[in-house]
N, CA and C atoms as a LAMMPS dump frame, in Angstrom:
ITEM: TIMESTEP
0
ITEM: NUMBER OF ATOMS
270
ITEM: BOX BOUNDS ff ff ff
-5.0000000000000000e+02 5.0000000000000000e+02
-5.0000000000000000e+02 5.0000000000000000e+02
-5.0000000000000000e+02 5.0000000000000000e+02
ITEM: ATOMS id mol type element x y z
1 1 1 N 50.373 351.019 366.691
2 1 2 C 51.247 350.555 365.637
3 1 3 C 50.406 349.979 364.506
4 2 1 N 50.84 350.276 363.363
5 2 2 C 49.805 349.604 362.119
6 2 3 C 50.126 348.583 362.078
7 3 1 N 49.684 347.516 361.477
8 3 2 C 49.579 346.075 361.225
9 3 3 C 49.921 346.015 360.106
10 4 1 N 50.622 345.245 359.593
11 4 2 C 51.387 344.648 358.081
12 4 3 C 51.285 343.104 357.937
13 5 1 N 49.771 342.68 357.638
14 5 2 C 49.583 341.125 357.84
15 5 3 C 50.996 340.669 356.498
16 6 1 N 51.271 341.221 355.583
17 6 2 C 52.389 340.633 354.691
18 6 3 C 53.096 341.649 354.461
19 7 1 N 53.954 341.729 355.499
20 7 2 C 55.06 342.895 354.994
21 7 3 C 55.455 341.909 354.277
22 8 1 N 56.296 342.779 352.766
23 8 2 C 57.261 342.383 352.27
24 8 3 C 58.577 342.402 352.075
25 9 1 N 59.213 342.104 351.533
26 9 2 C 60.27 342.431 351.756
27 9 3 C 61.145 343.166 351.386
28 10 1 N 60.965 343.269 350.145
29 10 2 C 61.447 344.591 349.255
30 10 3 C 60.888 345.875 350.077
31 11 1 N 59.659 346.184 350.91
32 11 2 C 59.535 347.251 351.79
33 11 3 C 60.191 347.295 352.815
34 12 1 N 60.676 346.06 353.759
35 12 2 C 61.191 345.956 354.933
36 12 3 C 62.85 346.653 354.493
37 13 1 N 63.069 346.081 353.651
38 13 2 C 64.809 346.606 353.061
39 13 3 C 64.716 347.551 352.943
40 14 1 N 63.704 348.594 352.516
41 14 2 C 63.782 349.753 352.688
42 14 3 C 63.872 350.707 353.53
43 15 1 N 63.44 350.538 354.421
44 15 2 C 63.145 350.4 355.915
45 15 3 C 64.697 350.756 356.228
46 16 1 N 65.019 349.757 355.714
47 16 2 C 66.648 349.355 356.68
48 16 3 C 67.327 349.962 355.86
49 17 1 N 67.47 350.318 355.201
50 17 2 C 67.902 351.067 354.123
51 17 3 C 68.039 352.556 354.693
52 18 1 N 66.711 352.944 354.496
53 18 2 C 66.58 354.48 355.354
54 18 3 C 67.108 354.495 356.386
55 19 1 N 66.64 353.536 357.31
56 19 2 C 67.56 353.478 358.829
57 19 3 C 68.907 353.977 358.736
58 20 1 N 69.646 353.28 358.112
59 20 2 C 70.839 353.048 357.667
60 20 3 C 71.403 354.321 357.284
61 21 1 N 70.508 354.991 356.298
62 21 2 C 71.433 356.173 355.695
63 21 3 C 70.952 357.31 356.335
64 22 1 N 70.118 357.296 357.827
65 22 2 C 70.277 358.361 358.751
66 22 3 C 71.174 358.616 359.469
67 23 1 N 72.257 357.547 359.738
68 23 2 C 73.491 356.632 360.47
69 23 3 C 74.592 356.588 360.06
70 24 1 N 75.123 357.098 359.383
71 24 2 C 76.393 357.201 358.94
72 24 3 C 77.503 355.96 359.358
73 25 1 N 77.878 355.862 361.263
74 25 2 C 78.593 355.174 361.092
75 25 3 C 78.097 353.516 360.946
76 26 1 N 76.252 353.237 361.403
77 26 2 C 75.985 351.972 360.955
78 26 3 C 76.265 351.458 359.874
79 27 1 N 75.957 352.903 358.801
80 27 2 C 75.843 352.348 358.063
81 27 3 C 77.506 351.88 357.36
82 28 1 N 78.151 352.468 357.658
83 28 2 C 79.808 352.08 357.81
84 28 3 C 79.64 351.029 357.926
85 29 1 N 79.414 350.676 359.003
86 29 2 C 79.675 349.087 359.822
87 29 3 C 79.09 347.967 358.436
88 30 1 N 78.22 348.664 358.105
89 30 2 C 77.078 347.397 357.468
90 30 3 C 77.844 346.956 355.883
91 31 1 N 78.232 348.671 355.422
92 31 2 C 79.348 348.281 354.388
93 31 3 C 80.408 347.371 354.82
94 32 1 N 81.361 347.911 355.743
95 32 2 C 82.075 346.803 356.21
96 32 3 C 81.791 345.29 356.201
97 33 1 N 80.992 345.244 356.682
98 33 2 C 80.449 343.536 357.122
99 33 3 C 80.364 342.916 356.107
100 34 1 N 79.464 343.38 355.025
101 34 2 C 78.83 343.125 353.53
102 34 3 C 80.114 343.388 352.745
103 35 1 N 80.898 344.108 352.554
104 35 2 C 81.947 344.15 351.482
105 35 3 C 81.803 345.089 350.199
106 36 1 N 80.56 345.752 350.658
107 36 2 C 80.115 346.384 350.063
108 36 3 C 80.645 347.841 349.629
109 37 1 N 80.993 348.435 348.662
110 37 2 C 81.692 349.951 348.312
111 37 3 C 80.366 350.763 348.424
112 38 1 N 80.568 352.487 348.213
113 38 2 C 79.567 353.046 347.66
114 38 3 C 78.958 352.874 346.9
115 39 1 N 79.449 352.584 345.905
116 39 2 C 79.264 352.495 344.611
117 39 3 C 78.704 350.987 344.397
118 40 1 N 78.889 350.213 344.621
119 40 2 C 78.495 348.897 344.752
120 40 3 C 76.918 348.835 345.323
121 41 1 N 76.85 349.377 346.549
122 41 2 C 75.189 349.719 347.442
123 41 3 C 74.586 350.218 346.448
124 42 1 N 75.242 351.435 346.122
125 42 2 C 74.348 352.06 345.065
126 42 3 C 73.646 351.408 343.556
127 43 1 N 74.528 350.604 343.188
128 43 2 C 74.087 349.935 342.333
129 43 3 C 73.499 348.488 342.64
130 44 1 N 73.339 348.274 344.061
131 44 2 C 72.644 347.227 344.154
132 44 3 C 71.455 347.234 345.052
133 45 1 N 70.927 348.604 344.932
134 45 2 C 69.581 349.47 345.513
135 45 3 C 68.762 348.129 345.198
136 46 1 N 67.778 348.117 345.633
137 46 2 C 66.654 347.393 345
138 46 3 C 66.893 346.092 344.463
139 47 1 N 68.491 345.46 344.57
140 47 2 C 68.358 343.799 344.399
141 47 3 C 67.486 343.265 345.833
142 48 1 N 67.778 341.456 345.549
143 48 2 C 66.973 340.651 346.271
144 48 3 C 68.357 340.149 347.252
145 49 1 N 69.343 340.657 346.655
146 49 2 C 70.718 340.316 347.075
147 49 3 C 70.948 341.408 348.371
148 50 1 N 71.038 342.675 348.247
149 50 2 C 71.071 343.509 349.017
150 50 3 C 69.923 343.379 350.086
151 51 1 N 68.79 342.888 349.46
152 51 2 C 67.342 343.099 351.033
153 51 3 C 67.86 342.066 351.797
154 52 1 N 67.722 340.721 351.162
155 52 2 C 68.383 340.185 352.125
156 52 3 C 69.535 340.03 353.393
157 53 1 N 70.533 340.712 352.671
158 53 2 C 71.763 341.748 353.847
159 53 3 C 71.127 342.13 354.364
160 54 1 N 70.389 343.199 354.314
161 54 2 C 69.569 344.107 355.062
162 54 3 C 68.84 343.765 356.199
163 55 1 N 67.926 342.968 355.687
164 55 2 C 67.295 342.197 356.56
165 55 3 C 68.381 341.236 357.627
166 56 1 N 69.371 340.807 356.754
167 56 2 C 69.974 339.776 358.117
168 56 3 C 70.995 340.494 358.931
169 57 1 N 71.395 341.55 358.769
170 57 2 C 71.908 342.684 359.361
171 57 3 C 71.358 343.057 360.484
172 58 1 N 69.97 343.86 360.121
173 58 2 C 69.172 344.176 361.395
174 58 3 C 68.344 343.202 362.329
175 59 1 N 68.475 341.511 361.571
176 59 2 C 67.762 340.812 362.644
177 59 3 C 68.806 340.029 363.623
178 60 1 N 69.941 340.848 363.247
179 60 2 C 71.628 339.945 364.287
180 60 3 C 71.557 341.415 364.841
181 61 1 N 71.019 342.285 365.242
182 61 2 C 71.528 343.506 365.837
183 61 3 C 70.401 344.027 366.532
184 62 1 N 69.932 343.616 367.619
185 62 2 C 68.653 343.79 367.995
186 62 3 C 68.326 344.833 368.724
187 63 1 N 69.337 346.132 369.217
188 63 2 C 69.569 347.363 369.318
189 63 3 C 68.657 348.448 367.743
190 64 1 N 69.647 348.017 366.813
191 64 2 C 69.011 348.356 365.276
192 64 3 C 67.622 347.922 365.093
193 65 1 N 67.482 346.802 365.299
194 65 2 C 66.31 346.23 364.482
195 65 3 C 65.16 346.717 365.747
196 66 1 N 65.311 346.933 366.924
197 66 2 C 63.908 347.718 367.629
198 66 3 C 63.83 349.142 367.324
199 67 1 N 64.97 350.092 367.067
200 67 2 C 64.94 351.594 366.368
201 67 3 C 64.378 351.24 365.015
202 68 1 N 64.665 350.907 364.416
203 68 2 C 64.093 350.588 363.241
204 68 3 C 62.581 350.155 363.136
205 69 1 N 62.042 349.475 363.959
206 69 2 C 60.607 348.663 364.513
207 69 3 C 60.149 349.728 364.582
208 70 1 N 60.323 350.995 366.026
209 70 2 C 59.77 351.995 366.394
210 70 3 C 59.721 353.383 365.364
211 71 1 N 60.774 353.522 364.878
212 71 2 C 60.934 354.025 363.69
213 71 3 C 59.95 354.02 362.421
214 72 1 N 59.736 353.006 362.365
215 72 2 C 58.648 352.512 361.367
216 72 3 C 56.769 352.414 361.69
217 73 1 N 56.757 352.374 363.183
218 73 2 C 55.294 351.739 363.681
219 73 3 C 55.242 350.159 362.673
220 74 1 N 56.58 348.889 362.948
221 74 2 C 56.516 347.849 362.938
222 74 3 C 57.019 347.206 363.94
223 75 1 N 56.226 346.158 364.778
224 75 2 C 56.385 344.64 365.597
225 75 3 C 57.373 344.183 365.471
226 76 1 N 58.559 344.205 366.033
227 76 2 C 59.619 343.208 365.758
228 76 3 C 59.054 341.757 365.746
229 77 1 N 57.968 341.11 365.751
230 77 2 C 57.494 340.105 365.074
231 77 3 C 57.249 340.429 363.763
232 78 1 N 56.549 341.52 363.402
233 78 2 C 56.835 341.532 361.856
234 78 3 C 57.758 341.211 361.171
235 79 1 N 58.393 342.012 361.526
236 79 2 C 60.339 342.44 361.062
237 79 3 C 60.405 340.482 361.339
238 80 1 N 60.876 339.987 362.135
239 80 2 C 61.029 338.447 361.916
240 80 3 C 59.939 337.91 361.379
241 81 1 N 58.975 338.071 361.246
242 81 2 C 58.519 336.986 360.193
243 81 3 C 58.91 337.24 358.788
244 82 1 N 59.598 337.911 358.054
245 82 2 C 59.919 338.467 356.585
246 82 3 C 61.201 338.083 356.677
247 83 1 N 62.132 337.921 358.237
248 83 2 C 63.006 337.11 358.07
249 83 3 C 63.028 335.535 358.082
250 84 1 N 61.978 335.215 358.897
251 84 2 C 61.734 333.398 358.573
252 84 3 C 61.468 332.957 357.654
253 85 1 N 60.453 333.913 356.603
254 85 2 C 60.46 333.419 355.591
255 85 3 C 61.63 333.618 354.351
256 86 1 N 62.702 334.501 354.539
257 86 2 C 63.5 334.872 353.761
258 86 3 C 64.608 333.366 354.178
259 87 1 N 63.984 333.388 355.487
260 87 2 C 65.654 331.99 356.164
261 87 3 C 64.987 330.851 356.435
262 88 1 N 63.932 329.92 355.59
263 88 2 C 62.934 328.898 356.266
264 88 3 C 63.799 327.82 356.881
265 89 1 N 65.131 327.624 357.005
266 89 2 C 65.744 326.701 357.863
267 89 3 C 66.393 327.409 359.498
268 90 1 N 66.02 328.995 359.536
269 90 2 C 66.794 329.446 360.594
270 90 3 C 67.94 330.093 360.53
């Protein structure tokens, strides 16, 4: 597995992102949850608003977030540390 001493986060969302739109009905679900339209995701590609979803999406779903890990050649310690620092109270 490669090492990502600073994943970031705008890459990790991407990540989840792709995940996501291999998935049809996750990615359903994730609209659902978020409130999110098509059209809405789409135009909120690349906010700091959307990675964050993203990220807290796949680190409450820990089924997702290890396909996604393996998927990637990333540590689900990675993947949580880009969330501790996105959540420094938890």
């Amino acid at each position: 597995m490669q090492k990502n001493p600073r994943l970031s986060a705008e890459s990790l969302a991407e990540f989840c992102l792709g995940q996501l739109a291999e998935d049809p009905q996750q990615l359903a679900e994730f609209m659902t949850m978020t409130g999110y339209s098509p059209a809405a995701l789409r135009s909120a590609a690349g906010s700091d608003q959307l990675a964050r979803g993203l990220i807290d999406y796949f680190a409450g779903n820990e089924p997702l977030l290890l396909a996604l890990c393996a998927n990637n050649s990333l540590r689900p310690e990675e993947f949580m540390r880009v969330w501790a620092r996105l959540n420094p109270a938890g």
